[in-house]
TITITI-252483 format. One record per residue (C-alpha): y, z, x; residue number from 1. Coordinates in pm, whole numbers, plus 50000, padded with zeros to 5 digits. Layout:
# TITITI-252483
<tigu><Y>Y</Y><Z>Z</Z><X>X</X><i>NUM</i></tigu>
...
This chain:
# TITITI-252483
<tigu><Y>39099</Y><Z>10674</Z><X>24268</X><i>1</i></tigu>
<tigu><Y>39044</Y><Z>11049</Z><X>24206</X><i>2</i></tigu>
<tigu><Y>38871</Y><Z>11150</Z><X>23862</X><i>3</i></tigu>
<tigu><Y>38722</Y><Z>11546</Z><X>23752</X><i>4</i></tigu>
<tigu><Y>38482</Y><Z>11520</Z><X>23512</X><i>5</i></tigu>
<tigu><Y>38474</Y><Z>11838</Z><X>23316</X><i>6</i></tigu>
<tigu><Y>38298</Y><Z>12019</Z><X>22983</X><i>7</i></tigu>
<tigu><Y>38671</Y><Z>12059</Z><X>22865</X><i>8</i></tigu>
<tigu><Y>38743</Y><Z>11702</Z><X>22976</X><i>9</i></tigu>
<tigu><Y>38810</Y><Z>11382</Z><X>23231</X><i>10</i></tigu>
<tigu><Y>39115</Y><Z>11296</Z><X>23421</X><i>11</i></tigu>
<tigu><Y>39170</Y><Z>11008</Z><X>23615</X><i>12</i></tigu>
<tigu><Y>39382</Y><Z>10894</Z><X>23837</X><i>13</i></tigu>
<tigu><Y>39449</Y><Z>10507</Z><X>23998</X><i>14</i></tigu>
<tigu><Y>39756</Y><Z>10571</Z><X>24163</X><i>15</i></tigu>
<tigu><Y>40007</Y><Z>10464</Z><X>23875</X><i>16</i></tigu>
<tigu><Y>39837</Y><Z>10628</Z><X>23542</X><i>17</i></tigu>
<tigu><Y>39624</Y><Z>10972</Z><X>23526</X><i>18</i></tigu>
<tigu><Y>39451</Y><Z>10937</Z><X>23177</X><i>19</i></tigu>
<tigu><Y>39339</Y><Z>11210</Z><X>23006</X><i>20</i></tigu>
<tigu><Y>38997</Y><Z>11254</Z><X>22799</X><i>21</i></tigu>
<tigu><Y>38954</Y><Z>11552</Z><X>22591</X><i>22</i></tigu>
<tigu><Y>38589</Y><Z>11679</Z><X>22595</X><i>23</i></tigu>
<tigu><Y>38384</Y><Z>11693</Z><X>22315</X><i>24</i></tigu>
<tigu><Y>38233</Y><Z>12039</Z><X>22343</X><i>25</i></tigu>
<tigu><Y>38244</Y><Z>12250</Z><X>22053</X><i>26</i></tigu>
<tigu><Y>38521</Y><Z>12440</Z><X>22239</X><i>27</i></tigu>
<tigu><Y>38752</Y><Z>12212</Z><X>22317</X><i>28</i></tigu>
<tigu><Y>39049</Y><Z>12263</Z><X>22067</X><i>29</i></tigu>
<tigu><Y>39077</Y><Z>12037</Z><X>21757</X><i>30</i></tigu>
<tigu><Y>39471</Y><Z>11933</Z><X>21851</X><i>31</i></tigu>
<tigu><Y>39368</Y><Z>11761</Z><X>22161</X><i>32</i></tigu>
<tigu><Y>39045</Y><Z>11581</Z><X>21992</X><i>33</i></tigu>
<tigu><Y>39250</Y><Z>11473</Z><X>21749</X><i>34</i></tigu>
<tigu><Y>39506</Y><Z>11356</Z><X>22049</X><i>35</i></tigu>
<tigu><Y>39232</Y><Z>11139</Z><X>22178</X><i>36</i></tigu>
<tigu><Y>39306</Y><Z>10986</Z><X>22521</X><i>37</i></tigu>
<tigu><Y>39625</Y><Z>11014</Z><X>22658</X><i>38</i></tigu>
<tigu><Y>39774</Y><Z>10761</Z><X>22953</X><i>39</i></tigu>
<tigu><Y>40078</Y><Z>10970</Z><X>23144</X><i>40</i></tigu>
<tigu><Y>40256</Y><Z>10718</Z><X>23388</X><i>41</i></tigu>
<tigu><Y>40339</Y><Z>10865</Z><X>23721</X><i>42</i></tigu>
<tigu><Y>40710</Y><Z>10826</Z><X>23631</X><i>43</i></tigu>
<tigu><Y>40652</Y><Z>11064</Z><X>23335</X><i>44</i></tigu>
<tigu><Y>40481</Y><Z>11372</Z><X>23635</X><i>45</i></tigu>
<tigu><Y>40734</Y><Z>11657</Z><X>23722</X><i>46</i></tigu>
<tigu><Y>40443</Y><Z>11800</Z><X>23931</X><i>47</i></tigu>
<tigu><Y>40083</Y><Z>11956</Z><X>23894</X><i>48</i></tigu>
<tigu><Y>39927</Y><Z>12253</Z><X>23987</X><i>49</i></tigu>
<tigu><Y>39605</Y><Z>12385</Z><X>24021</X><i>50</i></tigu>
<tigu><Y>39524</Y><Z>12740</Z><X>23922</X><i>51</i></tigu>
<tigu><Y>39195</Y><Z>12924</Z><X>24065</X><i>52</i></tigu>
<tigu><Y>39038</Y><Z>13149</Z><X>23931</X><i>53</i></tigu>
<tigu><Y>38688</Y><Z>13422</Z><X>23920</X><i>54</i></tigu>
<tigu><Y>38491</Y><Z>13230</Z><X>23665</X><i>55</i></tigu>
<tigu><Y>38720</Y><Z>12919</Z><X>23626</X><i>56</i></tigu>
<tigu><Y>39075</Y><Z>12756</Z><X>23747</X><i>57</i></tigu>
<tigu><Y>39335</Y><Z>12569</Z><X>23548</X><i>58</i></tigu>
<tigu><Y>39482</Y><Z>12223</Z><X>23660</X><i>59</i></tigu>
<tigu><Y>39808</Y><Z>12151</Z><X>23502</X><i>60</i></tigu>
<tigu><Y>40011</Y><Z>11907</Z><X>23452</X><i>61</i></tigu>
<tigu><Y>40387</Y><Z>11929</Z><X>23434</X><i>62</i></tigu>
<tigu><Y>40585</Y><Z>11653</Z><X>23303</X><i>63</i></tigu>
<tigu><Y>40957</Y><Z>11570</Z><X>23307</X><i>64</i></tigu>
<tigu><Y>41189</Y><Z>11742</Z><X>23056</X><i>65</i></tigu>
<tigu><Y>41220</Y><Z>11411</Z><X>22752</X><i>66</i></tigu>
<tigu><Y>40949</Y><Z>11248</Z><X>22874</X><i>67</i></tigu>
<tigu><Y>40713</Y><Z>11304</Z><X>22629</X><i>68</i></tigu>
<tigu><Y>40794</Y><Z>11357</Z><X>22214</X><i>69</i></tigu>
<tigu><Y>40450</Y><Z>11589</Z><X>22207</X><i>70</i></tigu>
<tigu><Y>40651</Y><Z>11846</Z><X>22405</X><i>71</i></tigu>
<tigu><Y>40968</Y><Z>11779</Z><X>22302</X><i>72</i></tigu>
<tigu><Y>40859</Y><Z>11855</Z><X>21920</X><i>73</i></tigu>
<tigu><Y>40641</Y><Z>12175</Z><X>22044</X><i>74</i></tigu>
<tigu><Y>40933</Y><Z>12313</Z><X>22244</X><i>75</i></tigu>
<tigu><Y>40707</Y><Z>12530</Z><X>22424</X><i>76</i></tigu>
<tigu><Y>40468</Y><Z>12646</Z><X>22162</X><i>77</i></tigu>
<tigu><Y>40153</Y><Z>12494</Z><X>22253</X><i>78</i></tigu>
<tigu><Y>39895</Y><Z>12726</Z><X>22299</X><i>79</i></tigu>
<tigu><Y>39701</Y><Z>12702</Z><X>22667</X><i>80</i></tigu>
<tigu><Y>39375</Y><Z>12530</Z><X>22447</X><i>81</i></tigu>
<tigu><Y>39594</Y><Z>12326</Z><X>22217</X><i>82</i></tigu>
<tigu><Y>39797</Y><Z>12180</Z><X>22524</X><i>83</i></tigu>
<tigu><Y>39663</Y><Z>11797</Z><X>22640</X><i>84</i></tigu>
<tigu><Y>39813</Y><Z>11892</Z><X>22975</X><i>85</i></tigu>
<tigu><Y>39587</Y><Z>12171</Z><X>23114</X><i>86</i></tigu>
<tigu><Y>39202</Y><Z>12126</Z><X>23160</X><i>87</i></tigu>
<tigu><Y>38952</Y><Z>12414</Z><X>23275</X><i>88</i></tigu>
<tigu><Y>38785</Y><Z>12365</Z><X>23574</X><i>89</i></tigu>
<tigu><Y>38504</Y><Z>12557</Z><X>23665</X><i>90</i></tigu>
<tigu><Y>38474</Y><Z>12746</Z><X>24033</X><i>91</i></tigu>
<tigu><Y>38248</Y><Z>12511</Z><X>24164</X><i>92</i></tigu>
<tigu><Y>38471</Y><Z>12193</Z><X>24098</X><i>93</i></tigu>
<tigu><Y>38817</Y><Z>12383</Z><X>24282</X><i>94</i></tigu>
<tigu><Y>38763</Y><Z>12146</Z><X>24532</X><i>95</i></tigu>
<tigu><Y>38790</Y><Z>11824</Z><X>24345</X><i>96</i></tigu>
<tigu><Y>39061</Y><Z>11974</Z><X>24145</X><i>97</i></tigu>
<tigu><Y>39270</Y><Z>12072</Z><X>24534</X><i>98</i></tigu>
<tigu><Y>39195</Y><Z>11692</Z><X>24597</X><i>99</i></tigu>
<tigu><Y>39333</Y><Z>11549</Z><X>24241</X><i>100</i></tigu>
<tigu><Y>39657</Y><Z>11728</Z><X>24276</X><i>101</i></tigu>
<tigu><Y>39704</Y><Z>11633</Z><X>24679</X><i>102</i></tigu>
<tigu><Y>39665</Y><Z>11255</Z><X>24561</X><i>103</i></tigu>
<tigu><Y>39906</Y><Z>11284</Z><X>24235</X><i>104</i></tigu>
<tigu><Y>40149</Y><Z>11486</Z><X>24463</X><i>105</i></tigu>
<tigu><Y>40143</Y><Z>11224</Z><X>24743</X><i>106</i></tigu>
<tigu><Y>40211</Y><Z>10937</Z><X>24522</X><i>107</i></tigu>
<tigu><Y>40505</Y><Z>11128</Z><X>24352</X><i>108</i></tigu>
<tigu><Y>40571</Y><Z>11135</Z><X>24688</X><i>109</i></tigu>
<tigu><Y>40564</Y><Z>10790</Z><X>24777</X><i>110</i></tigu>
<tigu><Y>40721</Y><Z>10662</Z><X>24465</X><i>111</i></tigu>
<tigu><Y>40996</Y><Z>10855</Z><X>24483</X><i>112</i></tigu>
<tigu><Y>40960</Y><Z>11008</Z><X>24150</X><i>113</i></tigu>
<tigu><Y>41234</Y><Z>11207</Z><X>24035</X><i>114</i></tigu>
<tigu><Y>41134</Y><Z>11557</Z><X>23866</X><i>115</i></tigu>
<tigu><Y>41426</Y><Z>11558</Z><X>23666</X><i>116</i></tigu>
<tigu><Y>41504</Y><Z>11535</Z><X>23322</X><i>117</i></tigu>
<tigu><Y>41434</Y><Z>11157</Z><X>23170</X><i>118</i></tigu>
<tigu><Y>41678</Y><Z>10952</Z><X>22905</X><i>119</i></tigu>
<tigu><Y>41395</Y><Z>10819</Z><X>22751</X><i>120</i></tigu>
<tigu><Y>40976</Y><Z>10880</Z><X>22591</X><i>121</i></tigu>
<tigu><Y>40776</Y><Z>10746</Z><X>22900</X><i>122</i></tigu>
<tigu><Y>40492</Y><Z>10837</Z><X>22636</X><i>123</i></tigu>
<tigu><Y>40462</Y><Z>10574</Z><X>22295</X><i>124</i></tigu>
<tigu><Y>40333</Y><Z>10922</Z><X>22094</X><i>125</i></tigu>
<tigu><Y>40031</Y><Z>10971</Z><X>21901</X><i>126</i></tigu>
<tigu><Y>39874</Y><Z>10705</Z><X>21757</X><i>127</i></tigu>
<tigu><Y>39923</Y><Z>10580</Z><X>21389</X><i>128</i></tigu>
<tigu><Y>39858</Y><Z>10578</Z><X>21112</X><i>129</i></tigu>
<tigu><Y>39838</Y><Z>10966</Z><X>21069</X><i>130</i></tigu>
<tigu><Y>39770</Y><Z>11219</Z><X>20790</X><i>131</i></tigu>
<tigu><Y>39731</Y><Z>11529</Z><X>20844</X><i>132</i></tigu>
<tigu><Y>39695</Y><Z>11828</Z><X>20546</X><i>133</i></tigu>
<tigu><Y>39782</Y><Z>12200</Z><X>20602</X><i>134</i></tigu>
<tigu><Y>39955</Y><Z>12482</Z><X>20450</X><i>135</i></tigu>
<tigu><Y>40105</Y><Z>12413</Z><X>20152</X><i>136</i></tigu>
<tigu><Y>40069</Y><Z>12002</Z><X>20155</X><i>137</i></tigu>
<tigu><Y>40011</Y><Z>11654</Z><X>20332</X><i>138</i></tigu>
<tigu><Y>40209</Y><Z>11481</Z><X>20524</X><i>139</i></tigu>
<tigu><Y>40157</Y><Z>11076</Z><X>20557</X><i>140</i></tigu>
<tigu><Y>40309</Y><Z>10897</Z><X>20861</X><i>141</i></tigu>
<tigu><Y>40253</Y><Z>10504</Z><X>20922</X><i>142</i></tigu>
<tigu><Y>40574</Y><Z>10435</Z><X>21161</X><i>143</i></tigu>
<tigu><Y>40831</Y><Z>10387</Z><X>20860</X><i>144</i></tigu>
<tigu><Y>40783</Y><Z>10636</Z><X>20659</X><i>145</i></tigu>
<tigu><Y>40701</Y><Z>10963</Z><X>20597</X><i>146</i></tigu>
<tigu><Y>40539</Y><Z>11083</Z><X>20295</X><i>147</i></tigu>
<tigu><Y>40485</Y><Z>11443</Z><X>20135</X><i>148</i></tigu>
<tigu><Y>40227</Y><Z>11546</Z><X>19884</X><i>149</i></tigu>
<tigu><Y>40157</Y><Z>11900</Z><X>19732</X><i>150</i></tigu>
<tigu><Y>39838</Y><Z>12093</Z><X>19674</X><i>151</i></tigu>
<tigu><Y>39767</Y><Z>12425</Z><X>19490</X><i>152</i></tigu>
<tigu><Y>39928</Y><Z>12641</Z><X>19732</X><i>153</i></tigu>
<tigu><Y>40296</Y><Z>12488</Z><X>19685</X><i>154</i></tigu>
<tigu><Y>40550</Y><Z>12703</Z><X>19548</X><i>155</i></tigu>
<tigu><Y>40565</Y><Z>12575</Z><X>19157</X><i>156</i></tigu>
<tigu><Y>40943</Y><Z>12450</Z><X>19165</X><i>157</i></tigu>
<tigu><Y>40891</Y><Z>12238</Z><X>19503</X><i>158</i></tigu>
<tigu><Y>40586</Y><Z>12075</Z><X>19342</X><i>159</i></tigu>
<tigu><Y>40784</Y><Z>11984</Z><X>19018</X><i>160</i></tigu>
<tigu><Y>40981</Y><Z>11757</Z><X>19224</X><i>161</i></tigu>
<tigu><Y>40706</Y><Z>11526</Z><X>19308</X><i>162</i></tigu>
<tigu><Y>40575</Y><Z>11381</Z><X>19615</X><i>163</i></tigu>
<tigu><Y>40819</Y><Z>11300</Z><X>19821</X><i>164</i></tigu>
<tigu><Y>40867</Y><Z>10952</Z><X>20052</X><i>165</i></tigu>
<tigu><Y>41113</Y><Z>10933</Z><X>20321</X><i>166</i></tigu>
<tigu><Y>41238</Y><Z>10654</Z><X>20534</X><i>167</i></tigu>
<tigu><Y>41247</Y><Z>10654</Z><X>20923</X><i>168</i></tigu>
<tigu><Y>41584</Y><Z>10624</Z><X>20884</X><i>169</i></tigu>
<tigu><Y>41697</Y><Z>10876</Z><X>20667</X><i>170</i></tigu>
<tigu><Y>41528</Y><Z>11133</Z><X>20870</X><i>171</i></tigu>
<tigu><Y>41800</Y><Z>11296</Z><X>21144</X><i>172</i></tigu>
<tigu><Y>41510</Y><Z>11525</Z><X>21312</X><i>173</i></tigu>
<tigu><Y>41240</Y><Z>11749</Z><X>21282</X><i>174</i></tigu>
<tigu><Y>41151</Y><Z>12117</Z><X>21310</X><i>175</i></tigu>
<tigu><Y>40792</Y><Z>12201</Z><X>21397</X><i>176</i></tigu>
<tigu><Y>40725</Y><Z>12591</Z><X>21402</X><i>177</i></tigu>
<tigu><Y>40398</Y><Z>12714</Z><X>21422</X><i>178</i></tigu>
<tigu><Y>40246</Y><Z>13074</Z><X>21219</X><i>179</i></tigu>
<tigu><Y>40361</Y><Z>13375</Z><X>21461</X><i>180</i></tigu>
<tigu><Y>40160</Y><Z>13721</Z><X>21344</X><i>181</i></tigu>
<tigu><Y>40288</Y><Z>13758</Z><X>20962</X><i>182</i></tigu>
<tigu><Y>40515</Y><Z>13482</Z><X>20963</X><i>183</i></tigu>
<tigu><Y>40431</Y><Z>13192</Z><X>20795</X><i>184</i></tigu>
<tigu><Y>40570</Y><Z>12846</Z><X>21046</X><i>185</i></tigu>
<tigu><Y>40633</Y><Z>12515</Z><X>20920</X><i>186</i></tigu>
<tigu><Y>40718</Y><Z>12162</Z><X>20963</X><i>187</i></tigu>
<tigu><Y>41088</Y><Z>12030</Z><X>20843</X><i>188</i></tigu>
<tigu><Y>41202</Y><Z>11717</Z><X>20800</X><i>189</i></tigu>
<tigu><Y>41579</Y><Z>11708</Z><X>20834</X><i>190</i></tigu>
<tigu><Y>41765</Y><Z>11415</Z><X>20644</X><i>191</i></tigu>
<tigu><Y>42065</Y><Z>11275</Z><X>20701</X><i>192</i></tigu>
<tigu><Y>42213</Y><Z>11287</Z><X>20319</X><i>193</i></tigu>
<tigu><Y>42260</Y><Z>11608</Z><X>20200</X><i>194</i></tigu>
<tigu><Y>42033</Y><Z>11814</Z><X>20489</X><i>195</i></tigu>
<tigu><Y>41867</Y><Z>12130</Z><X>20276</X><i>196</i></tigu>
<tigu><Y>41910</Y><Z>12470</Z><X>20389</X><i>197</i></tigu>
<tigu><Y>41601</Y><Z>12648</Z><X>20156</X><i>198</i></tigu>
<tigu><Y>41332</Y><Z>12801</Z><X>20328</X><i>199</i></tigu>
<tigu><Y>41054</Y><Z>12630</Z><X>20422</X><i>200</i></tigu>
<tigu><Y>40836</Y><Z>12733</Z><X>20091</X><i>201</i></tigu>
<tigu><Y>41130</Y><Z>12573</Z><X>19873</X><i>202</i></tigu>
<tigu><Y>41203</Y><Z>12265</Z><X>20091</X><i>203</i></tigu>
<tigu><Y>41080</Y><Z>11946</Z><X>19906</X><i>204</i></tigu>
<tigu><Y>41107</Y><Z>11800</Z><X>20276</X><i>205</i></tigu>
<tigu><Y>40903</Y><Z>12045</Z><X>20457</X><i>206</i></tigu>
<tigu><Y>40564</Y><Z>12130</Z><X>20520</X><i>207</i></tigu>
<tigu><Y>40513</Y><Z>12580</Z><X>20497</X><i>208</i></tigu>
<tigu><Y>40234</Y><Z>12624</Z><X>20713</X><i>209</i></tigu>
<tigu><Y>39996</Y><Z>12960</Z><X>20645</X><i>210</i></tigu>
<tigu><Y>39837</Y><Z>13044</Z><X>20969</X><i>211</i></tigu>
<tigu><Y>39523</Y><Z>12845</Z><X>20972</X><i>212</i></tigu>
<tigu><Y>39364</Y><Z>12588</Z><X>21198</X><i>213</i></tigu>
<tigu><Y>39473</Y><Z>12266</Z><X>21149</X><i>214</i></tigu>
<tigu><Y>39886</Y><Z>12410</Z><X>21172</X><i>215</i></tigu>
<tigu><Y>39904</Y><Z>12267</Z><X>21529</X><i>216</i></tigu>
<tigu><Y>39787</Y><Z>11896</Z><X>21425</X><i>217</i></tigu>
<tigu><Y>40120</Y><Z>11945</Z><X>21226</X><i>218</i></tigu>
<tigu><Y>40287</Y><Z>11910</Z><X>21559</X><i>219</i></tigu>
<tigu><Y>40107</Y><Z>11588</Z><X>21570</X><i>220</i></tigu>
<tigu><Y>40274</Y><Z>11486</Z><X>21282</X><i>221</i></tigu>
<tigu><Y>40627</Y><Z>11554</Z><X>21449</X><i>222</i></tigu>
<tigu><Y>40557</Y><Z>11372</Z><X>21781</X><i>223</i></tigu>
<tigu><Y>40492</Y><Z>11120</Z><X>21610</X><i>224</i></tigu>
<tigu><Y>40841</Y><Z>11069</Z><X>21447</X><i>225</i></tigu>
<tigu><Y>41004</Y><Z>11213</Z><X>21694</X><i>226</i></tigu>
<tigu><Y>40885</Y><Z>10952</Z><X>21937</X><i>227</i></tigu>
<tigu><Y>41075</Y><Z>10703</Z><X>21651</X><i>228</i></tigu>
<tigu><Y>41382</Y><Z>10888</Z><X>21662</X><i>229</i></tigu>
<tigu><Y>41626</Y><Z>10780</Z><X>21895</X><i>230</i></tigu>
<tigu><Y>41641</Y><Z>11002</Z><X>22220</X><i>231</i></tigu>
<tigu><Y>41744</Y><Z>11312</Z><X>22230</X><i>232</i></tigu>
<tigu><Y>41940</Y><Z>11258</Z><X>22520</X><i>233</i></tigu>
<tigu><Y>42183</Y><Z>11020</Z><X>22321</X><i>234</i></tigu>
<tigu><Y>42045</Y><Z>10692</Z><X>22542</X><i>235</i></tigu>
<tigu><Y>41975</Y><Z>10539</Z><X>22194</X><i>236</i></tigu>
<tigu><Y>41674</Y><Z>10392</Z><X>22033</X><i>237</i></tigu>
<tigu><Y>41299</Y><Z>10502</Z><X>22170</X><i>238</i></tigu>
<tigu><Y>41185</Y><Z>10275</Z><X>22445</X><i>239</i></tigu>
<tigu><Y>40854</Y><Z>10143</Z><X>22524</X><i>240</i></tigu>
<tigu><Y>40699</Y><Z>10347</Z><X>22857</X><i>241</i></tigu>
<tigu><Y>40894</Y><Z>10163</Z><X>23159</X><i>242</i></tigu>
<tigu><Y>40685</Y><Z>10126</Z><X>23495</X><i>243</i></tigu>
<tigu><Y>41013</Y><Z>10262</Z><X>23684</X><i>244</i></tigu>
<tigu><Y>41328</Y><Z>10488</Z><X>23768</X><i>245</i></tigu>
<tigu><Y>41585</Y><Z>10493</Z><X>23905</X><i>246</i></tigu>
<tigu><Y>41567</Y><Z>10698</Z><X>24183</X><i>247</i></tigu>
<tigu><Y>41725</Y><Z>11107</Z><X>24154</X><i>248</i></tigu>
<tigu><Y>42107</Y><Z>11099</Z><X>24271</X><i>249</i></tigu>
<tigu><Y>42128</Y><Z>11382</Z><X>24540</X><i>250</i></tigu>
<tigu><Y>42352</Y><Z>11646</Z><X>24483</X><i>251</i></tigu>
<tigu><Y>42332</Y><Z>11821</Z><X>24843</X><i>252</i></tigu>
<tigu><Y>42239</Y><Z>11653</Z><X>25149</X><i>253</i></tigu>
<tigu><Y>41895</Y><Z>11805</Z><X>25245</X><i>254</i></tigu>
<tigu><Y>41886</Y><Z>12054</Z><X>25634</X><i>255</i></tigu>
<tigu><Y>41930</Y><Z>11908</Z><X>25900</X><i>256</i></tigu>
<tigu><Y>41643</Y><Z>11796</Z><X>26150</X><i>257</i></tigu>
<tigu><Y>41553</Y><Z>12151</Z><X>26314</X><i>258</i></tigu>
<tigu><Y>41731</Y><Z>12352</Z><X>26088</X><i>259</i></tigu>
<tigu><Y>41489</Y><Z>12656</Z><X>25910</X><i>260</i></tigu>
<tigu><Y>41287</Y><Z>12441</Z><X>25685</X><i>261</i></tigu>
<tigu><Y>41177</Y><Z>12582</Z><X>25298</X><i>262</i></tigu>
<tigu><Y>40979</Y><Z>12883</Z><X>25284</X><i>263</i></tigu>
<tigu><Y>40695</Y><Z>12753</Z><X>25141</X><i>264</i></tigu>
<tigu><Y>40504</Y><Z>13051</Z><X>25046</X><i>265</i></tigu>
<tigu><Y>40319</Y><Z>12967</Z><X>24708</X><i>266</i></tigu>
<tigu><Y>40172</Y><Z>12673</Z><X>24527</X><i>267</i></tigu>
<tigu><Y>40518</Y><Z>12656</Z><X>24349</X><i>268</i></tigu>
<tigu><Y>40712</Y><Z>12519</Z><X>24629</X><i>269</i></tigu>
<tigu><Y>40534</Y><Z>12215</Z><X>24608</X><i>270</i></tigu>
<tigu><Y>40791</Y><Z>12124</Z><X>24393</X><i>271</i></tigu>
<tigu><Y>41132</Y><Z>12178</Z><X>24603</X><i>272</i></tigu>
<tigu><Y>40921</Y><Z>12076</Z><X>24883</X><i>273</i></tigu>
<tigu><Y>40930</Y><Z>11709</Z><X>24700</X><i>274</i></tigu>
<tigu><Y>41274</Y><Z>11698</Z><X>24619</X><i>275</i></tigu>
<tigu><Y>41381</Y><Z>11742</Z><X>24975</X><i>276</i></tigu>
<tigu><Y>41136</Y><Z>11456</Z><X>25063</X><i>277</i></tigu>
<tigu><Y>41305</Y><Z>11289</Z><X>24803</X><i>278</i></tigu>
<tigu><Y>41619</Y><Z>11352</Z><X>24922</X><i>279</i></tigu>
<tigu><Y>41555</Y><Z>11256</Z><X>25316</X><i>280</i></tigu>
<tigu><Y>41434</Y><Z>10906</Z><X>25193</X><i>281</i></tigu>
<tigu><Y>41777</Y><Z>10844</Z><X>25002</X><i>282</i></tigu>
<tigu><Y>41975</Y><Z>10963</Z><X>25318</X><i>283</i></tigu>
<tigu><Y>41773</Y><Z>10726</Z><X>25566</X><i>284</i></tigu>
<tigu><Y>41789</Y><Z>10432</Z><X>25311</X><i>285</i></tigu>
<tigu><Y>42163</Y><Z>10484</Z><X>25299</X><i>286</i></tigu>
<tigu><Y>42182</Y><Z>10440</Z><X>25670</X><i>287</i></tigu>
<tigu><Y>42334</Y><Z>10813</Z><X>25688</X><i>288</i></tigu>
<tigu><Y>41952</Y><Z>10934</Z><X>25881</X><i>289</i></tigu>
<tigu><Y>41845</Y><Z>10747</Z><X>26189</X><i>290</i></tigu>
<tigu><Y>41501</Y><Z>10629</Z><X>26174</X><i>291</i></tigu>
<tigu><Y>41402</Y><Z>10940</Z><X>26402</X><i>292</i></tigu>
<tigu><Y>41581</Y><Z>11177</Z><X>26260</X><i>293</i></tigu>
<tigu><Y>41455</Y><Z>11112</Z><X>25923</X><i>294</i></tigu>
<tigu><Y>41082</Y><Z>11093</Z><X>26095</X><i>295</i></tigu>
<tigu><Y>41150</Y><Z>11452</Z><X>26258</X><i>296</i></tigu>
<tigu><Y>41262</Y><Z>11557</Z><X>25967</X><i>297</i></tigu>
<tigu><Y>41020</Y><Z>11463</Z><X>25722</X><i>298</i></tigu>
<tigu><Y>40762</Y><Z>11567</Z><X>25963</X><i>299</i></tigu>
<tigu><Y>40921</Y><Z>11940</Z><X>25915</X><i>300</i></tigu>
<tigu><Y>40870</Y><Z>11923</Z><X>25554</X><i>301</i></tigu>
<tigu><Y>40532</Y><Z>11784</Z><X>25545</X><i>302</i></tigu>
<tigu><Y>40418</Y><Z>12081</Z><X>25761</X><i>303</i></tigu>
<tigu><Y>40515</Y><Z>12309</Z><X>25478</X><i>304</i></tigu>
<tigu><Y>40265</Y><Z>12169</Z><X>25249</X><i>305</i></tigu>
């Protein structure tokens, strides 16, 4: 077990979970509170990293590409204090931090985890129901369907056509874009019948945010459905998280024993320095690495870390 307990938060880890606690400081941002606790299976972990710094460090967590509907909906766009995945450590906790990540990176070791891209959400999404208002409106989401309601701020012909209700399956994606500078963002709901192509002010199926606080709980709002969607891999239908993968299909055999190993240089090459671990335990299972070759070998690679 390895746990850092932290003003901006808790993670834990047992090996096959690390579960995330926001804090409840008056800093910590107002997406992740209203995120709650998050459970990220091991399968879900790309890799993790921890960041020092003069005052504080950074742990983060990196998870694979369609694992999560969160990131899939923010493409990117998270803010460092809005994102679940990081937590502030302060200097005197680096230590604890060094020791989470060398136990999450040994059992993505062990497990065989593959970093790449998954063809399914190994995270259910935020939990429902949820209602969230900003900008120009309200948006209601309780797993079926999504409904919009207007305030004062909406543009006078959107509001004339009502509040608007939309089935789960009517609804082909969505389009979360938060307020950049002068630009206003927004959150689009795009049907199957008839898609619209207005701007988001005009869109009876989208949400114009305005720039304030509670835009990035609109984000939320999109996990949410997106995680209801099918995937956007074209596997079909959202899944419930699975407990395994298969394991990554190599696409070039790794160096042989007492070749010039990786030049491991930085934290980054933590990373590559998995995936040819990864790689050496396919080749021995497959019979093409003796037992000592793939010992020597792995033993070359391990001295890189």
């Amino acid at each position: 077990m390895a746990e850092i307990l932290q003003k901006d938060g808790t993670w834990t880890f047992d090996g096959d979970t690390i579960r995330i606690v926001p804090g409840r400081e008056r800093g910590v941002h107002l997406m992740r509170q209203t995120l709650g606790e998050l459970a990220v299976p091991l399968q879900a972990v790309a890799g993790i990293s921890y960041e020092p710094g003069r005052r504080s460090g950074r742990l983060r967590l990196r998870l694979r590409d369609g694992a999560d509907p969160l990131l899939h909906a923010a493409r990117g766009r998270l803010t460092d204090g809005a994102d679940p995945y990081q937590l502030t450590v302060e200097s005197d906790r680096s230590g604890v931090a060094e020791y989470f990540v060398d136990e999450v990176r040994n059992a993505l070791l062990l497990e065989q985890v593959p970093d790449g891209p998954s063809d399914r959400f190994l995270l259910p999404g935020p939990t429902l129901p949820l209602s969230v208002s900003a900008g120009d409106g309200t948006v209601t989401f309780d797993g079926e369907r999504v409904r919009l309601e207007w305030n004062w701020m909406t543009e006078e012909g959107k509001k004339s056509a009502g509040p608007q209700s939309l089935a789960l399956a009517e609804i082909r994606s969505v389009e979360w874009l938060p307020s950049v500078g002068l630009k206003n963002g927004y959150l689009r709901f795009v049907i199957l019948r008839e898609p619209t192509k207005a701007p988001p002010k005009h869109d009876p199926h989208a949400i114009e945010l305005l720039g304030f606080k509670k835009d990035l709980l609109m984000a939320v709002v999109a996990a949410a459905v997106v995680a209801r969607l099918p995937h956007p891999s074209g596997a079909g239908a959202p899944s419930a998280p699975i407990a395994s993968s298969a394991p990554l299909a190599l696409t070039k055999a790794p160096a042989a024993p007492g070749a010039p190993a990786l030049d491991a240089t930085s934290d980054s090459d933590h990373d590559a320095l998995l995936r040819r671990l990864r790689e050496l335990g396919e080749l021995h299972r497959a019979g093409i690495l003796t037992e000592d070759e793939f010992t020597a070998a792995k033993q070359a690679v391990l001295k890189r870390f």
